[in-house]
C-alpha positions as CSV (number, residue, x, y, z in Angstrom):
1,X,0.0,0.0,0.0
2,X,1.7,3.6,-1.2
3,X,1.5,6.2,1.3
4,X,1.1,9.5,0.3
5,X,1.7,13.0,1.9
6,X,-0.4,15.7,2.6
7,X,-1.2,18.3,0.8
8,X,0.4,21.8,2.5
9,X,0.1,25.0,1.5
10,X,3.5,27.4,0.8
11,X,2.7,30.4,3.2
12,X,3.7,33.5,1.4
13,X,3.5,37.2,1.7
14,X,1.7,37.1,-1.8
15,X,-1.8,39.3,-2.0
16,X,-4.1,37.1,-0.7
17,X,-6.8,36.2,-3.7
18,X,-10.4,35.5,-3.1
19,X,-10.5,32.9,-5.3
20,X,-10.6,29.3,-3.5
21,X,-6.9,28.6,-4.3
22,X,-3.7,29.0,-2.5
23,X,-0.5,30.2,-4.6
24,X,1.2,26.9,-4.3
25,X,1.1,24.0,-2.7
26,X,3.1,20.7,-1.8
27,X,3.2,17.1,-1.7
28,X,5.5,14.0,-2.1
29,X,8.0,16.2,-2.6
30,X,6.5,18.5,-5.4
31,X,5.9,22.1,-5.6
32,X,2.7,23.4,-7.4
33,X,2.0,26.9,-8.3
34,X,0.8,29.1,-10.6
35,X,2.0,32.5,-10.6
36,X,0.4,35.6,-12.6
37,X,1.9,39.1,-12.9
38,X,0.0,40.9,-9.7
39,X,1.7,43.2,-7.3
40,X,1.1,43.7,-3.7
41,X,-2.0,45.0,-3.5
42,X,-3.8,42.2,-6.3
43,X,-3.4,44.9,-9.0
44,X,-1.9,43.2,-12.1
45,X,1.1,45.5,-13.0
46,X,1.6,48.1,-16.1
47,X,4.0,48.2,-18.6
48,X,3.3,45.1,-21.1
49,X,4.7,42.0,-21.7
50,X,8.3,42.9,-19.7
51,X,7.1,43.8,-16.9
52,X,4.3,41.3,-16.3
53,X,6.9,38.9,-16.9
54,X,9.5,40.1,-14.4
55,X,6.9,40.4,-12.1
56,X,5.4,37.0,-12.4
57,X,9.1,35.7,-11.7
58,X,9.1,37.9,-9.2
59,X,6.5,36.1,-7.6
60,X,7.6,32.8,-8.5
61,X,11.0,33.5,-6.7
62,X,9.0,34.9,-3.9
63,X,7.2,32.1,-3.3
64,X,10.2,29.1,-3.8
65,X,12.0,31.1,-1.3
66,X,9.1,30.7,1.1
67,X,8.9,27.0,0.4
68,X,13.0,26.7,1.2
69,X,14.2,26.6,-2.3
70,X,15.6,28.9,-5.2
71,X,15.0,28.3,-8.7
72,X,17.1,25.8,-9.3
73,X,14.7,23.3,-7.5
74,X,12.4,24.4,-10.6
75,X,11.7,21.1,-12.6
76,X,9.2,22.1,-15.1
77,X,7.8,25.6,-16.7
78,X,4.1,25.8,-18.7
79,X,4.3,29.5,-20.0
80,X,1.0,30.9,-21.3
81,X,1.1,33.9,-23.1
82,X,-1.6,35.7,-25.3
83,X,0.2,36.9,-28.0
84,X,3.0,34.7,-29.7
85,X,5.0,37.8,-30.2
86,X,5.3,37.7,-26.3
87,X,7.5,35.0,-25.9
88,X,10.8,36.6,-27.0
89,X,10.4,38.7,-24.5
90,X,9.6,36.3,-22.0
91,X,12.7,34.2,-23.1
92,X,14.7,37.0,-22.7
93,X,13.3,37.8,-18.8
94,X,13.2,34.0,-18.3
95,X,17.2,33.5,-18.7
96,X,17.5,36.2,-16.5
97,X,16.0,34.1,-13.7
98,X,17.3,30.1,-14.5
99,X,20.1,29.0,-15.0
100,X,21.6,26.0,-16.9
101,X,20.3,23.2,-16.6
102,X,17.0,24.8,-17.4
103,X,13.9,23.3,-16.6
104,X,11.9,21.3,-18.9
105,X,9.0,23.8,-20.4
106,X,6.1,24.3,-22.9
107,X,5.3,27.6,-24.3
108,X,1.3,27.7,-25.3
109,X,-0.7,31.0,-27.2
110,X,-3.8,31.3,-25.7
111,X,-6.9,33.4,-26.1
112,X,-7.2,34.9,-22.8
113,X,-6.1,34.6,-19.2
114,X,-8.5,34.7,-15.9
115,X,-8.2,38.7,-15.9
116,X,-8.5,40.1,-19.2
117,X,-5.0,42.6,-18.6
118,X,-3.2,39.7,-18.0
119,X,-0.3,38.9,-20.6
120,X,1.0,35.8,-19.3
121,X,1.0,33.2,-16.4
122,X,3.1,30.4,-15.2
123,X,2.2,27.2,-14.1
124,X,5.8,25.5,-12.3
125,X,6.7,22.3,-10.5
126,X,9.3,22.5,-8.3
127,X,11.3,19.5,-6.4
128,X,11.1,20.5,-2.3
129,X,12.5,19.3,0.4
């Protein structure tokens, strides 16, 4: 019989959203979050596709750090972005944050995110302690 751990929720200082979620969670050993390009106060941030991006990363390293890990531990990347033209610019954000190796990751276009501003959003695994 497999035994398996429970789920836990990552406490971070993220802005707490209404919706029923928490901004990641682990288990077994996994990290799962999405992260979207929101400041401190929910707002999703200004500037286009550069700045949404550093700030989802943003969050993303926020939110590793409060689980014990960097970005290293990052295993796998989904990258949604609305507009195809968007992902040089995320690529070139992106390899500001990782290093080599990189982790595995899919790039999809989409038609729309959960708030219509919204340029892009990561979805990440990440090995944990």
């Amino acid at each position: 019989m497999t035994t398996h751990s429970a789920k836990q929720a990552v406490k971070t200082s993220l802005y707490a959203s209404k919706a029923p979620l928490e901004w990641a969670v682990t288990s077994n050993g996994t990290l799962y979050t999405a992260q979207i390009p929101i400041d401190d106060k929910g707002e999703v941030v200004a500037g286009g596709i550069e700045a949404q991006t550093r700030q989802t990363l943003d969050n993303l390293k926020h939110t590793l750090e409060s689980a014990g890990v960097g970005m290293d531990a990052v295993l796998q990347v989904l990258i949604y972005v609305t507009d195809r033209d968007y992902l040089k610019t995320v690529n070139q954000v992106y390899a500001e944050y990782f290093a080599a190796p990189y982790p595995n990751r899919a790039a999809l276009v989409i038609a729309g995110l959960a708030r219509e501003e919204m340029l892009v959003e990561l979805v990440v695994y990440a090995a944990v302690p």
